[in-house]
N, C-alpha and C positions, 0 to 999 in steps of 0.2 A: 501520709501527705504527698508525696513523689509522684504516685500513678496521681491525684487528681490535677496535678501540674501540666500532664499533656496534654497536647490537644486531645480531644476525643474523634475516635476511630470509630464510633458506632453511635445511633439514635434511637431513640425507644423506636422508630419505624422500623428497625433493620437495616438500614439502608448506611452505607457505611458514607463518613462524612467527605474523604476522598475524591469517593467516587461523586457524589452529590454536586461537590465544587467546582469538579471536573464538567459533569453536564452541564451546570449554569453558567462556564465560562464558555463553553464552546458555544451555547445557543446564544446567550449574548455577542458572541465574537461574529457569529452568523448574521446579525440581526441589525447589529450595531457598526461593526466593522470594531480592528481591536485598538485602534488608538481612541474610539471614542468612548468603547467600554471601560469604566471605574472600577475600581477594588469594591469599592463599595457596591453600585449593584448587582456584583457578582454575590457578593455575599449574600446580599439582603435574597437575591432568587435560592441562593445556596442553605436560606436560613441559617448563615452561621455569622457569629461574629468576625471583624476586619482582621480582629488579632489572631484568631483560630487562624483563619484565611491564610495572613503573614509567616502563622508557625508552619504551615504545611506545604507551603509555598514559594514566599517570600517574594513574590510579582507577578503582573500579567504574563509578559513572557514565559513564567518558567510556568504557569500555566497551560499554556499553547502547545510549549515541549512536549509539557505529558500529556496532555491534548493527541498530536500527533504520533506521539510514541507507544503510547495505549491502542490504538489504529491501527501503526504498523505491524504490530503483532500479529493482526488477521492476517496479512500480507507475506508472510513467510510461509517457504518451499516445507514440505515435509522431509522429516529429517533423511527417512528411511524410504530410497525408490528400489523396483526393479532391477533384476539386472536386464541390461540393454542386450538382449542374444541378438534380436533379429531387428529389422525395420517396423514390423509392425507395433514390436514391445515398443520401440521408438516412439513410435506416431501417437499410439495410447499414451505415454506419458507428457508428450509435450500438448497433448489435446485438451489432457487432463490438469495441466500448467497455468496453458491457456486460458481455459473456461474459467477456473480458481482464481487466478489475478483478474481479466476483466471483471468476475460476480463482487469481488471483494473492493476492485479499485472504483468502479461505478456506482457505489454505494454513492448516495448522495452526500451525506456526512464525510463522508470521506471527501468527494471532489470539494465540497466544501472546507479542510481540510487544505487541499494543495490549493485554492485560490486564494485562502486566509495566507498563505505561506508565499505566495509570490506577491502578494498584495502589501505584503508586509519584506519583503525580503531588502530593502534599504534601512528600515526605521529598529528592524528585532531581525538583523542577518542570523541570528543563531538557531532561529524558527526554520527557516529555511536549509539550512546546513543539517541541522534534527531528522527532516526531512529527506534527503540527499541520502544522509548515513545510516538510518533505521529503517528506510524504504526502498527507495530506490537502486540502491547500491547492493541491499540485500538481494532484490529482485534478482536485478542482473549476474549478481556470483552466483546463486543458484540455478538461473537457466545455462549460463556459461559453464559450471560443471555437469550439465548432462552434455550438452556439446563437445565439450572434450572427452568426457568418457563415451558418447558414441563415435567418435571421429577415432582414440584409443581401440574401441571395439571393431572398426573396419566398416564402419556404417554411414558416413559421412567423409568425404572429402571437399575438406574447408578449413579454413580459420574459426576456431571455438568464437573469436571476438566479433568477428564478422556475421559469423550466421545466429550469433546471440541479437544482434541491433537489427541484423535483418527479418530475424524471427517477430521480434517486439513492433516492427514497423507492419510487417503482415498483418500483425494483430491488431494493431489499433488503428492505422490508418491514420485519420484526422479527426476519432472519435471523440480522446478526450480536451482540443479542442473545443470542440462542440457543445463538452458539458460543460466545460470551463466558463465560454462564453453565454451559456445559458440559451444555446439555441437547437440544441440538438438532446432528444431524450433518452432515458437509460434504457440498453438493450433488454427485452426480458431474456426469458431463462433460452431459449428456442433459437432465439439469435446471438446469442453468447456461446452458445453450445456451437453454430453456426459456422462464426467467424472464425472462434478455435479450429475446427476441423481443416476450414478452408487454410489457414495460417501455416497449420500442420503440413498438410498436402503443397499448400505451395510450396513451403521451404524444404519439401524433401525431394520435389520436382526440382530444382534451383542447385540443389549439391546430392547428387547420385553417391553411391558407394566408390570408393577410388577402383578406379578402373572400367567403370563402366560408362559409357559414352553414351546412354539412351536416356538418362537421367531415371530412368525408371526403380532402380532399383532390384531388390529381390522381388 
């Protein structure tokens, strides 16, 4: 009797019931905005009953966490980089940084995602905070430790903090802005690859190796 007591995790589709909940809250949240999205038609998209819903969930809110939280996953640095010998290894890794957060942050679901999260960040502050702490803050402690370990390696002379926000600004400019706002489109592949190089180059023009006054580097 015990297992049939939980929610169920799987459907004769395959499709595990989680995950399913998850899709039909976010499209809803999309669609609807999420104070007007109900428990109930998330459910009825999600095919499952309000009480399943409630066991696995227990609110829209903590829907939207996992929501965002599942997202942010894409958005994390790899564990394992290079070691930083030279400037170039430098350049290839933050290019390679680069490219990986704008492909992953310009997803549309995603910017959908951080507009649902500021749109809502009075009414469900903890959607937003989710955010902050699984994303954002992720972002920037892992571009700020290659910073420091190339500034440690003699390859930068700067502030890790400083050429971390200065790096991120290179990058995006007033991009996401633009998607935020819905007026400006997702870069493809060509010019994601683009901006990263350029991002790259600029900030390694901007802090030279200490001691060298031509900004040029090696």
């Amino acid at each position: 009797m015990g297992p049939r007591m939980k929610p169920r995790e799987e459907e004769t589709d395959g499709t595990p019931v989680r995950k399913r909940i998850l899709g039909a809250a976010l499209s809803a949240f999309m669609e609807g905005g999420f104070a007007q999205t109900s428990t109930l038609e998330i459910a009825t998209r999600a095919r499952v009953s309000k009480r399943e819903l409630y066991s696995l969930f227990g609110n829209k809110e903590a829907m939207l966490v996992a929501c965002i939280t599942e997202r942010a996953q894409r958005l994390k640095a790899p564990v394992e980089l290079p070691e930083l010998r030279d400037r170039k290894i430098l350049a290839q890794v933050l290019t390679a940084f680069g490219t990986r957060l704008l492909t992953e942050t310009t997803d549309p679901v995603v910017v959908a995602v951080f507009r649902l999260a500021i749109s809502e960040a009075v009414q469900a502050p903890k959607v937003a905070q989710t955010l902050e702490s699984v994303a954002r803050k992720p972002i920037r402690d892992s571009l700020r430790a290659i910073m420091a370990n190339a500034k440690a390696a003699g390859l930068l002379a700067g502030d890790p903090d400083a050429m971390t926000e200065k790096f991120l600004g290179l990058l995006w400019g007033d991009l996401m802005s633009g998607l935020l706002l819905q007026v400006a489109d997702r870069p493809n592949t060509n010019e994601i690859a683009r901006r990263a190089g350029d991002a790259t180059a600029e900030l390694l023009q901007l802090y030279p190796e200490p001691g060298d006054s031509t900004g040029r580097g090696r």
